[in-house]
C-alpha positions in Angstrom: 28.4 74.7 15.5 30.2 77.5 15.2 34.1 78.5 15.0 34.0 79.4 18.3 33.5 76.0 19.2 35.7 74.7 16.9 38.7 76.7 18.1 41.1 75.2 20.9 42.8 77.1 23.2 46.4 75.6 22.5 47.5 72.9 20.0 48.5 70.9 23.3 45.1 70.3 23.9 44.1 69.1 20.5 46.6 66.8 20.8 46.1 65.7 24.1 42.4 64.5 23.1 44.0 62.4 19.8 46.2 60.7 22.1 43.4 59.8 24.9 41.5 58.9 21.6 44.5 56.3 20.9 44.9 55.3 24.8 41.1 54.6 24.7 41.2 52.3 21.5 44.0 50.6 22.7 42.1 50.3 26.5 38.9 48.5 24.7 41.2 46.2 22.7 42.5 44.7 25.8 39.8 44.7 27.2 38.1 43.2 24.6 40.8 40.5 24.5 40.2 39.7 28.4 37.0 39.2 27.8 36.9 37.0 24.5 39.7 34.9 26.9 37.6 34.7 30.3 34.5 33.3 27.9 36.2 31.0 26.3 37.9 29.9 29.5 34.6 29.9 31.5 32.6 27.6 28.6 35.7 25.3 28.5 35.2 25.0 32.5 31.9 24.6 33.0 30.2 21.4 33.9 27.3 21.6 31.5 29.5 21.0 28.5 29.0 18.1 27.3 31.4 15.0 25.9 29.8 15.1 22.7 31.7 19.1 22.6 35.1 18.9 20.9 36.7 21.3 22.7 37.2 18.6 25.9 39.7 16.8 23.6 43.1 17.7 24.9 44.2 18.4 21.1 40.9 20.4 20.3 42.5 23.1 23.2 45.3 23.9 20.3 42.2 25.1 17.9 41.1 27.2 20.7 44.1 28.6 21.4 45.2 29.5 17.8 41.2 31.3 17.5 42.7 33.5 20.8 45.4 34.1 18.8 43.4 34.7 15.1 41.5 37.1 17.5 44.9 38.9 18.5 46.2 39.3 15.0 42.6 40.5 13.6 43.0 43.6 16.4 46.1 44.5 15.7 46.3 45.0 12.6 43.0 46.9 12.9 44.8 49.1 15.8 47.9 49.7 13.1 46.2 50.7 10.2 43.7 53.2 12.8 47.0 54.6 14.5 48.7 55.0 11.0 45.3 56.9 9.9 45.4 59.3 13.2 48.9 60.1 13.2 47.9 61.2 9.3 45.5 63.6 10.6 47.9 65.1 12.7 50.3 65.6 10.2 47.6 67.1 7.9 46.9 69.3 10.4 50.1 71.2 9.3 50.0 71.0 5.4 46.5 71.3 4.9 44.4 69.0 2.7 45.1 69.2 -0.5 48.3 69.7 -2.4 51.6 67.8 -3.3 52.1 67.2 0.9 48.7 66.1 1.3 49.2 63.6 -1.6 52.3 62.3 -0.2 50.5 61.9 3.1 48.0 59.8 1.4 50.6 57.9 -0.8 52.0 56.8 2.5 49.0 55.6 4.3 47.9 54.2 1.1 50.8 51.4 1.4 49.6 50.5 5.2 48.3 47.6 4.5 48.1 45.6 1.0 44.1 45.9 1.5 43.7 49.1 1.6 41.3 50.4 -1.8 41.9 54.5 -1.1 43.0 57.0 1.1 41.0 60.5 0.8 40.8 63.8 2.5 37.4 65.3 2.5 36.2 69.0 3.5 34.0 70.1 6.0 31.3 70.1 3.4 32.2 66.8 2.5 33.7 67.2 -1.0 36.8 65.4 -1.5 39.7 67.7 -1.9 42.8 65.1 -2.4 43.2 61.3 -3.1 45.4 58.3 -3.4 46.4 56.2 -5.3 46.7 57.9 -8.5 43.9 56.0 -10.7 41.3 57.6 -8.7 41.6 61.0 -8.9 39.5 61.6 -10.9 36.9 61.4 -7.7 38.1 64.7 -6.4 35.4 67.0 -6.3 32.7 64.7 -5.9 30.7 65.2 -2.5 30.3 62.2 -0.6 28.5 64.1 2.6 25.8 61.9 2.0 27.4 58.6 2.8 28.7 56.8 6.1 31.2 57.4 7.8 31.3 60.8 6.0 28.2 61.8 7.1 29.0 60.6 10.6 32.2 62.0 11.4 30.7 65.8 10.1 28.2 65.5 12.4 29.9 64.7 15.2 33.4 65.6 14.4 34.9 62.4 16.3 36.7 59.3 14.9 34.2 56.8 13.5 36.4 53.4 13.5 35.8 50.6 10.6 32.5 50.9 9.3 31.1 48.6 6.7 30.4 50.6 3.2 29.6 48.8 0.0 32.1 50.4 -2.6 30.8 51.8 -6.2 31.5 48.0 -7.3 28.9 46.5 -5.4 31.6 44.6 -3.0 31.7 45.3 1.2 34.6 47.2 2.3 35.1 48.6 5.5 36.0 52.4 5.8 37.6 54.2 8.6 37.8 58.4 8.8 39.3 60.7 11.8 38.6 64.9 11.9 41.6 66.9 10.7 41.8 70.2 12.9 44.2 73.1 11.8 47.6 74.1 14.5 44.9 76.4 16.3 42.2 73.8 16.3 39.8 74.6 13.7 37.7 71.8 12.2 38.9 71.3 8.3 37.6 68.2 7.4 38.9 64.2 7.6 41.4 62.0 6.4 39.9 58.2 5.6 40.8 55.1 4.3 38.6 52.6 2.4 39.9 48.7 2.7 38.7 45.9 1.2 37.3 43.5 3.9 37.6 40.2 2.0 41.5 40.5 1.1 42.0 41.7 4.5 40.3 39.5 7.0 41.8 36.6 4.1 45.3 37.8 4.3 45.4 38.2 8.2 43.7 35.0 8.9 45.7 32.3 6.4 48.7 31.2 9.0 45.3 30.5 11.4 43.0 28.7 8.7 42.4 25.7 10.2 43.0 23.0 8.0 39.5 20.8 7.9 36.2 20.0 10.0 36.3 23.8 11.2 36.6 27.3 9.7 36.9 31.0 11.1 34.3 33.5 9.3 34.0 36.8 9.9 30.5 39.1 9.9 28.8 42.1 10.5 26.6 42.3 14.0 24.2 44.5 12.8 22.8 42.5 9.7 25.1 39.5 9.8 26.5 39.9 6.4 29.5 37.6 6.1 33.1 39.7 4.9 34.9 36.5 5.1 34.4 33.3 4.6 36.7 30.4 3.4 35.0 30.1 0.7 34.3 33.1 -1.3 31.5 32.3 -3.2 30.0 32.9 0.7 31.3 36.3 1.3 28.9 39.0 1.2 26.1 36.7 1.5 23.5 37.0 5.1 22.9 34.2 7.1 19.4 35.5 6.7 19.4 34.9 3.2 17.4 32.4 1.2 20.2 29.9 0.2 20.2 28.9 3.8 16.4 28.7 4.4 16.3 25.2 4.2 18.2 25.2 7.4 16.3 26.6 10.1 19.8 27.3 12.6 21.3 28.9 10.6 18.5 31.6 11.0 18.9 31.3 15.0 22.7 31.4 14.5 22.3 34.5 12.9 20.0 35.7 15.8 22.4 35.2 18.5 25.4 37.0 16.5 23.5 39.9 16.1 22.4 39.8 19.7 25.3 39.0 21.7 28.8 40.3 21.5 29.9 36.6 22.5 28.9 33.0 22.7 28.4 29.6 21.5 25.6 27.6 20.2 25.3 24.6 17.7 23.2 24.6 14.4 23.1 22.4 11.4 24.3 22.8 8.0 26.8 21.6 5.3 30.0 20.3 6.0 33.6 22.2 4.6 33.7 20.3 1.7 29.9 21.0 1.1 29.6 17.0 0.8 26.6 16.4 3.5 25.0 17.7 6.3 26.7 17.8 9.9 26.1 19.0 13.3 28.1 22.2 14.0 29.6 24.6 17.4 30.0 28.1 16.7 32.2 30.1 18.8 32.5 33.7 18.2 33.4 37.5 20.2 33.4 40.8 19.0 36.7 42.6 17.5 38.3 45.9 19.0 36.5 48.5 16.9 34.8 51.9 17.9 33.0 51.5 14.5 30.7 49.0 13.5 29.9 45.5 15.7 32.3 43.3 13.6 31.9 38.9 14.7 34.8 36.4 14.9 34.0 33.0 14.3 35.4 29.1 14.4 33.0 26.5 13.3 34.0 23.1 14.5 32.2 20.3 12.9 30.8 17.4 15.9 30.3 14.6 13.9 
């Protein structure tokens, strides 16, 4: 690609297509919303659910509701912490990205969200020119070209949105970088942000925690890695891994969550308190992300 292309004829342009960019994220979280309501609302309707469902109990309707509103507050603060890292790129745009501006940029973005690991600038050969907070900086200079959503956004030069990345101690994270273009709209590299998934999804989904016989979980489509789970000692692990191969659902549950962007299905497996085995529905939907496939869940034991 060459200069040419990368050059702009005004800066009104440039930002004109970072604020479609924003219009359009915040267009697919509504609509994501609509949807995630409308199936819900359709399975609670239809005349093939059975009595032996929960979700007919007049009280059971509440846990629904609050997994609507889980859903809401899961999107959001994705949305903030995404505007927050656009409006950085802007401003980097101006000062460039490295130096004591471009570190007070970062230091900013850097206290977001309590979750968030780093905030970074890279070059357009992917070497990292400026980092926050201070403990890491001794990572500037390393190239990181070679890893997603690095390589990614190079390539194509266009937001990536969360993407699940494993971070250097050997936890899941979820990382999210934007193109920084100079005032005359030059390509210069990206601003990103590395959060830690667990604290995140943990902190954002405690005043929703149901309080027994159901859970909300939180998983990657693509490979249906769990980055949350009530119980940590779950988070990280597949539902394709061995521990559950003694129960054959789980495997199908995993199947239909990497298939389909919503649903519901039952499967078998321990209760919360890991005490015995119960029948269990599984509702889930997909979050607001231009990133990675990322799966909502509530479990709802039926015995």
């Amino acid at each position: 690609m060459s200069d040419v292309d990368d050059i702009e004829n005004t800066q009104k342009i440039l930002i004109y297509k970072q604020q479609k960019s924003k219009d359009m994220k915040l267009n697919n979280l509504l609509v994501t919303r609509i949807l995630g309501l409308l199936s819900i609302s359709l399975f609670l309707c239809s005349p093939q659910v059975s009595c032996q469902t929960p979700v007919q109990c007049p009280a059971d309707c509440g846990l629904m509701w609050t997994f609507v509103q889980a859903e809401d507050a899961l999107n959001a603060n994705l949305t903030r912490i995404d505007l927050a890292l656009d409006n950085s790129s802007l401003v980097l745009s101006r000062t460039g990205l490295s130096g004591s501006e471009a570190e007070r940029i970062l230091s900013e973005l850097d206290l977001i969200d309590h979750a968030i690991i780093q905030s970074a600038t890279v070059g357009v050969d992917g070497v990292i020119l400026d980092l926050a907070p201070g403990q890491y900086r001794n990572l500037i200079g390393s190239n990181i070209s070679d890893q997603e959503p690095v390589k990614t956004l190079l390539a194509s030069r266009q937001p990536t949105g969360f993407v699940v990345v494993m971070t250097g101690r050997g936890a899941y994270a979820l990382e999210d970088a934007v193109p920084v273009f100079d005032e005359n709209g030059k390509f210069k590299g990206a601003s990103l942000i590395i959060l830690n998934s667990a604290d995140f999804f943990s902190r954002v989904l405690e005043p929703f925690q149901p309080k027994e016989k159901a859970e909300f979980s939180v998983l990657q489509a693509k490979n249906s890695i769990m980055l949350y789970f009530i119980d940590p000692r779950m988070t990280g692990l597949r539902l394709t891994d061995p521990i559950f191969r003694g129960y054959p659902d789980v495997g199908i549950l995993a199947a239909l969550l990497m298939q389909h962007g919503t649903g519901y299905t039952t499967y078998t497996y321990l209760n919360r308190a890991q005490t015995k085995t119960v029948d269990t529905g599984a509702f889930w939907t997909t979050l607001g992300n231009r990133g990675d496939e990322i799966r909502f869940a509530l479990s709802i034991e039926l015995d």
